[in-house]
C-alpha positions as CSV (number, residue, x, y, z in Angstrom):
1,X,-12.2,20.9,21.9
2,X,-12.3,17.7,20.1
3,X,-16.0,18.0,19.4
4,X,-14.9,21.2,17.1
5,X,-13.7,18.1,14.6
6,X,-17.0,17.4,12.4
7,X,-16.9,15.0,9.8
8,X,-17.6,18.1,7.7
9,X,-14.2,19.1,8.5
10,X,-12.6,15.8,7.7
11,X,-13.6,16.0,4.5
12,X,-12.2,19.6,3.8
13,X,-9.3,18.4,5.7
14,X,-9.1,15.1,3.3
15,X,-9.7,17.2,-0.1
16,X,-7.1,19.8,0.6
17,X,-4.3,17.4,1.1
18,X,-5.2,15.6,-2.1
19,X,-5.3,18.3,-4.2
20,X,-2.8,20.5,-2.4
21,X,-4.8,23.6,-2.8
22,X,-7.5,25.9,-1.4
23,X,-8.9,26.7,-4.5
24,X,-8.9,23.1,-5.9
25,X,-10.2,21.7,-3.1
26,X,-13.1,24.4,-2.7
27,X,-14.0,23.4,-6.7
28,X,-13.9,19.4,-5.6
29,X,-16.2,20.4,-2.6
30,X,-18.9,22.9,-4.7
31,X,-17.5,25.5,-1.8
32,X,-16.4,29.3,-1.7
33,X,-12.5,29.3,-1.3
34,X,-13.0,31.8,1.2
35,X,-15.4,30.0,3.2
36,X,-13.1,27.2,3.2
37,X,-9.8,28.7,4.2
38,X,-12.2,30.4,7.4
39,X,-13.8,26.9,8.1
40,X,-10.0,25.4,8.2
41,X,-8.9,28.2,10.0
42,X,-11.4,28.3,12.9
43,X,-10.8,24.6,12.9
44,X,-7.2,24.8,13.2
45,X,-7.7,28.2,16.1
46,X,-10.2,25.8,18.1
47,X,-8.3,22.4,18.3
48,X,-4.9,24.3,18.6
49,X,-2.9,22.7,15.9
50,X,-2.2,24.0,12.5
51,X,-2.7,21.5,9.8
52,X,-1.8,23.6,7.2
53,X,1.1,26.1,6.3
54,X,-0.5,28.6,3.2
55,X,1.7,29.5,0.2
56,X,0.9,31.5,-2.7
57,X,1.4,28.0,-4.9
58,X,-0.3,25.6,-2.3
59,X,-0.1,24.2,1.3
60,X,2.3,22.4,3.1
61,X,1.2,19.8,5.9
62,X,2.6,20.1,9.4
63,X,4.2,17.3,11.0
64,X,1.4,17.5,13.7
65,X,-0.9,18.2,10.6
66,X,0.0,14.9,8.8
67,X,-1.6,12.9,11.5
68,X,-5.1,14.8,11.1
69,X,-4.7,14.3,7.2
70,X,-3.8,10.5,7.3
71,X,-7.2,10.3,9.8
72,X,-9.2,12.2,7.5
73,X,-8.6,10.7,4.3
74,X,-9.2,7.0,5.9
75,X,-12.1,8.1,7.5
76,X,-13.6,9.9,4.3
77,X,-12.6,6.6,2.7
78,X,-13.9,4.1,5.2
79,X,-17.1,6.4,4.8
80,X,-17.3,6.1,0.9
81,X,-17.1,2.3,0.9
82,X,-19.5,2.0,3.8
83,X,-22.2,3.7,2.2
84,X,-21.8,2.4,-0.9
85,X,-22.1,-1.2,0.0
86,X,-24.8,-0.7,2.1
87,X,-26.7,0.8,-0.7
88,X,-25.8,-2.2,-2.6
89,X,-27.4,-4.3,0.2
90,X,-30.4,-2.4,0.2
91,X,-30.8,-2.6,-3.5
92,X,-30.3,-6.1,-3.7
93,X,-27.2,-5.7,-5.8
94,X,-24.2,-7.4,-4.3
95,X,-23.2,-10.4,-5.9
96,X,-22.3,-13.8,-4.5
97,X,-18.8,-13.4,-3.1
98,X,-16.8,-16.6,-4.6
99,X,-14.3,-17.6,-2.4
100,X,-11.1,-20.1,-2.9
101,X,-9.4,-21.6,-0.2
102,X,-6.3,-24.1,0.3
103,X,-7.1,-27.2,2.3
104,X,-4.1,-26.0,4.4
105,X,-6.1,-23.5,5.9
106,X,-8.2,-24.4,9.1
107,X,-11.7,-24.6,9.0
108,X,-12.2,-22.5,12.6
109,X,-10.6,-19.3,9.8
110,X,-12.9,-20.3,7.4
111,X,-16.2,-20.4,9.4
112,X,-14.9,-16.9,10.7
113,X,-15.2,-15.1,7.4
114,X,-18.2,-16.9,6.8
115,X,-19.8,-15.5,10.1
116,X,-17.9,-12.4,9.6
117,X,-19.6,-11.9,5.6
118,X,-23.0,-12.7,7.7
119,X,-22.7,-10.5,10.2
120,X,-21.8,-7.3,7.8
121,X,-24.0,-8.5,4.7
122,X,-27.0,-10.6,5.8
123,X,-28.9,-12.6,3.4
124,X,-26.1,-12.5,0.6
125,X,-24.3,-15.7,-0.6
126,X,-20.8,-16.8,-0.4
127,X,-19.7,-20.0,-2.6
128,X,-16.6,-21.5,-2.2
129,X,-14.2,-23.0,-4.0
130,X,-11.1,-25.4,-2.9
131,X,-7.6,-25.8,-4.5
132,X,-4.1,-25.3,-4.1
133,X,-2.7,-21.8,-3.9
134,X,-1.3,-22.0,-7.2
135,X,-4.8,-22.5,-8.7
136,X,-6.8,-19.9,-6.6
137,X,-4.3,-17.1,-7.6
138,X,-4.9,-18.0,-11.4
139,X,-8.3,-17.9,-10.8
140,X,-8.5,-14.9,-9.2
141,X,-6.4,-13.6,-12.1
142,X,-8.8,-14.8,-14.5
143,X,-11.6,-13.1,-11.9
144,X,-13.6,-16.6,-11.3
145,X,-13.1,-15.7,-8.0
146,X,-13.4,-12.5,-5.9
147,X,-11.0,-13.5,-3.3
148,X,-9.4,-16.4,-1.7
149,X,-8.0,-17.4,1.9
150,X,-4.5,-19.3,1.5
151,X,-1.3,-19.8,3.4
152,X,1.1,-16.9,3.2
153,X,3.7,-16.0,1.7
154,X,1.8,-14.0,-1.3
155,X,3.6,-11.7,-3.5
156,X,3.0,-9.1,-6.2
157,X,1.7,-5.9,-6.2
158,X,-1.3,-7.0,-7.6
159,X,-2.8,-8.6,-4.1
160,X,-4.2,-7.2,-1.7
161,X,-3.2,-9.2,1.3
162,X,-4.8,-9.1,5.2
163,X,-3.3,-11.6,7.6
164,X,-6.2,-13.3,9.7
165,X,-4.0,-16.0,11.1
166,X,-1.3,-17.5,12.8
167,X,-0.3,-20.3,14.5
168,X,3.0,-22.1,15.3
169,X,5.0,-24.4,12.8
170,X,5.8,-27.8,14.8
171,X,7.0,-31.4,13.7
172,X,4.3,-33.8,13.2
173,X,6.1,-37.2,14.4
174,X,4.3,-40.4,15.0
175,X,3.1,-41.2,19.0
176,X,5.7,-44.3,19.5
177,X,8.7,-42.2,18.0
178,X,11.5,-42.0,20.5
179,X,11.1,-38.7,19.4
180,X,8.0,-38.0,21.3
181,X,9.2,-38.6,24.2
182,X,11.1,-35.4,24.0
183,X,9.5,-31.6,25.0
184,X,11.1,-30.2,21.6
185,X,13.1,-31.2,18.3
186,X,16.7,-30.4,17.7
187,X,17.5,-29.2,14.3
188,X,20.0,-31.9,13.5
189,X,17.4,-34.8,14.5
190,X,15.2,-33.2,12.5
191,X,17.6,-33.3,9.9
192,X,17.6,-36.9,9.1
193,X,14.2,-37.3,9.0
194,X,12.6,-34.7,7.1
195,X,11.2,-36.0,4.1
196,X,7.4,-35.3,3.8
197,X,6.4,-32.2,2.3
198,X,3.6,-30.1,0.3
199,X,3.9,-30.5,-3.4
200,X,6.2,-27.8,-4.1
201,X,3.7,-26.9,-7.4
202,X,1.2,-26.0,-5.5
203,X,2.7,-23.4,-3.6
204,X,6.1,-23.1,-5.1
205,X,6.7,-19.5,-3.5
206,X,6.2,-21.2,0.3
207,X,8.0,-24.0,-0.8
208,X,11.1,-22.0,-1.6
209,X,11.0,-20.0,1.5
210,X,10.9,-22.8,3.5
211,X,14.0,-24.3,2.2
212,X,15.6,-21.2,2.6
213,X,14.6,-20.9,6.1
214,X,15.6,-24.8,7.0
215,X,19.3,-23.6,5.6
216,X,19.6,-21.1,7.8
217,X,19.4,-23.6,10.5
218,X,21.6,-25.5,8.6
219,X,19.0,-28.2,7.7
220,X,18.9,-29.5,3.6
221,X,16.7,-32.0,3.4
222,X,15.6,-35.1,1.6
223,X,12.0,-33.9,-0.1
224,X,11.2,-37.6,-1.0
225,X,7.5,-37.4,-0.1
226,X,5.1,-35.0,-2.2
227,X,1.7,-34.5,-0.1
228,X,-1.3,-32.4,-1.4
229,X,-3.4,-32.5,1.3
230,X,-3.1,-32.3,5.3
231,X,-4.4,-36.1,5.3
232,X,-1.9,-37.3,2.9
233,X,0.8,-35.8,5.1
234,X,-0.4,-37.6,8.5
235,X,-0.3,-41.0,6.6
236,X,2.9,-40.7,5.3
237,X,4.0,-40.1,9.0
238,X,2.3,-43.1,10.2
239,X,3.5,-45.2,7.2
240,X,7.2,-44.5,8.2
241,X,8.2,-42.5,5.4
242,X,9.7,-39.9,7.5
243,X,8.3,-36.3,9.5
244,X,6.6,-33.2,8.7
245,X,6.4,-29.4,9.4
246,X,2.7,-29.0,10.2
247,X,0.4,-26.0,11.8
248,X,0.1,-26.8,15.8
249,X,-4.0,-26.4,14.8
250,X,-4.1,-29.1,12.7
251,X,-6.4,-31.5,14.1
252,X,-3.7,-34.3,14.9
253,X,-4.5,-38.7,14.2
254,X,-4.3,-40.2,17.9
255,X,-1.4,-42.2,16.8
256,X,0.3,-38.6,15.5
257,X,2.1,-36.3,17.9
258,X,3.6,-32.6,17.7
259,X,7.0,-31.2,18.7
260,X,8.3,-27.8,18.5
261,X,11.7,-27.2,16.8
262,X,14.2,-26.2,19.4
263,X,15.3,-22.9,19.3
264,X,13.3,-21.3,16.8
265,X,9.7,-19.8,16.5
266,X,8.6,-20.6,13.0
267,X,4.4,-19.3,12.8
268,X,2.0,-20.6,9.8
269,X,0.3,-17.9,8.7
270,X,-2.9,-17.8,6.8
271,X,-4.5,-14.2,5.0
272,X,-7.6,-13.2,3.0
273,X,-6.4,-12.5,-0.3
274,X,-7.8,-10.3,-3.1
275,X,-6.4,-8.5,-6.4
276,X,-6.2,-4.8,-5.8
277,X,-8.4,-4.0,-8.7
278,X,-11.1,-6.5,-7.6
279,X,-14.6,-4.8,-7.5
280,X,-17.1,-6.9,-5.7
281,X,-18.5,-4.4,-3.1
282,X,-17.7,-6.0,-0.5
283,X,-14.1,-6.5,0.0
284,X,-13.0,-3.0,1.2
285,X,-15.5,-3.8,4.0
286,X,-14.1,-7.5,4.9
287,X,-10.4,-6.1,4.6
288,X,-11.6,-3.2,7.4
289,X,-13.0,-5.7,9.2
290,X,-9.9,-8.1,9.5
291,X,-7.6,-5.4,10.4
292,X,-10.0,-4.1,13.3
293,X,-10.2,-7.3,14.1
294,X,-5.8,-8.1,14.2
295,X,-5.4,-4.6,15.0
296,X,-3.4,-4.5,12.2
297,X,-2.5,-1.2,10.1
298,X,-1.9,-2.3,6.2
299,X,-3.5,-4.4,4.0
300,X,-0.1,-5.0,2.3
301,X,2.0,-7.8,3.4
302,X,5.7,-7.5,4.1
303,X,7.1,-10.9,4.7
304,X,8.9,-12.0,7.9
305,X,12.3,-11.6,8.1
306,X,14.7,-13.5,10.6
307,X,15.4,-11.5,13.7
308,X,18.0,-13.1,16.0
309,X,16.7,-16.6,16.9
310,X,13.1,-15.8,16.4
311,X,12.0,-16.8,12.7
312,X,8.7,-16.4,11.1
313,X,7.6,-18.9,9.4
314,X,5.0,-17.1,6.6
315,X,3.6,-20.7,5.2
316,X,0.9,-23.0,6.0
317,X,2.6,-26.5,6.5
């Protein structure tokens, strides 16, 4: 039965919806209308689902039908972009892809794209560039670069967003702190001793998120300590000047340890990042790749919301 489903069909299938005719879409295709109502309709008789209710003025799409469409139209799309930047493979056509990326972001999610980019486009070169988030998004606004890899949260309609990572948001203490010899943090110790942060210009949207989320736990703390780079943070925690909120992954100083906060689940999350009208051939390939890869359904970020006493954390240290 399934078999009856040719890509052929997904097509019609995909055309029909988007123009919400049989006529229409037979024009789009270069079809007979009548050919395409019978193709449709030996389709739908075969697979035993109607797709399609006819009216004089159009079609109207099942509820069962709406699956088939939603299939169909990614499929036709996936197809489209596949073919398209193979062809620009072949013909020697696809550009460098210029990537930014924070120094927040760990460098196992950064050789992944780079073996990832291989992988799906041998022989063509990535350059990248590093900065602070603030940076690469004006960059990418001023199309210097294609696409970036930075520490959510990102917002605007005009990125595409992916999540490619995640990984949980503990305190980075030093190793002779009485407060290593505890298995987690309580919010009012940590209270009175956070002071080290990430220069709230660099990422100002993560930086107001995460005071907001340290309220809710009824922390307001003392940003004495401005860091710009995962090193500078580490020394100012062995200097004394106070602790820090760091991603578990970080690779930690030997006289550095980690705690979790007790009772919450804060994550730092990383994504690939790219403006919706960006052209370079390959992104619509990477972004498929990523979600394959995280099983994940939209390229659109929603942020994390608080949900009981589990908070997401969507920012990178």
């Amino acid at each position: 039965m399934f078999d009856l489903v040719e890509f052929r069909h997904l097509k019609y299938i995909a055309a029909i919806a988007e123009t919400g005719n049989f006529t229409r879409a037979a024009e789009r295709l270069f079809l007979a209308q009548p050919s395409l109502s019978k193709q449709i309709k030996d389709l739908e008789d075969g697979i035993g689902i109607q797709i399609f209710v006819r009216h004089h003025d159009g079609v109207r799409i099942t509820a069962a039908g709406q699956m088939i469409v939603a299939y169909a139209i990614e499929a036709v799309k996936a197809r489209n972009e596949i073919i398209q930047a193979a062809r620009a493979v072949h013909c020697g056509e696809i550009p460098p892809l210029r990537i930014g990326f924070s120094c927040f972001v760990q460098q196992d999610v950064l050789r992944s794209l780079s073996d990832a980019y291989a992988s799906l486009f041998p022989g063509c070169p990535m350059q990248y560039s590093g900065g602070d988030p603030a940076q690469i998004l004006r960059r990418m606004e001023e199309k210097s670069l294609d696409a970036a890899v930075l520490p959510l949260p990102i917002s605007g309609e005009q990125w595409t967003v992916e999540p490619v990572a995640s990984a949980p948001l503990v305190v980075c203490i030093r190793a002779d702190d009485p407060l290593a010899q505890q298995t987690e943090v309580q919010p009012s110790e940590l209270a009175k001793r956070l002071k080290i942060f990430r220069s709230p210009d660099a990422h100002p949207e993560a930086h107001a998120r995460l005071m907001e989320m340290l309220g809710e736990i009824g922390i307001t703390p003392e940003v004495s300590c401005l860091a710009t780079t995962p090193a500078d943070i580490q020394w100012m925690v062995q200097s004394g000047s106070g602790v820090a909120l760091i991603d578990q992954k970080t690779p930690l100083d030997p006289s550095l340890a980690m705690r979790p906060i007790a009772n919450v689940n804060w994550t730092a999350e990383t994504a690939f990042v790219h403006p919706v009208s960006a052209e370079h051939p390959a992104l619509p390939v990477l972004i498929r790749h990523f979600r394959k890869a995280n099983g994940s359904k939209s390229a659109k970020h929603t942020p994390h919301r608080k949900h009981g006493n589990d908070l997401q954390m969507t920012l990178l240290a």
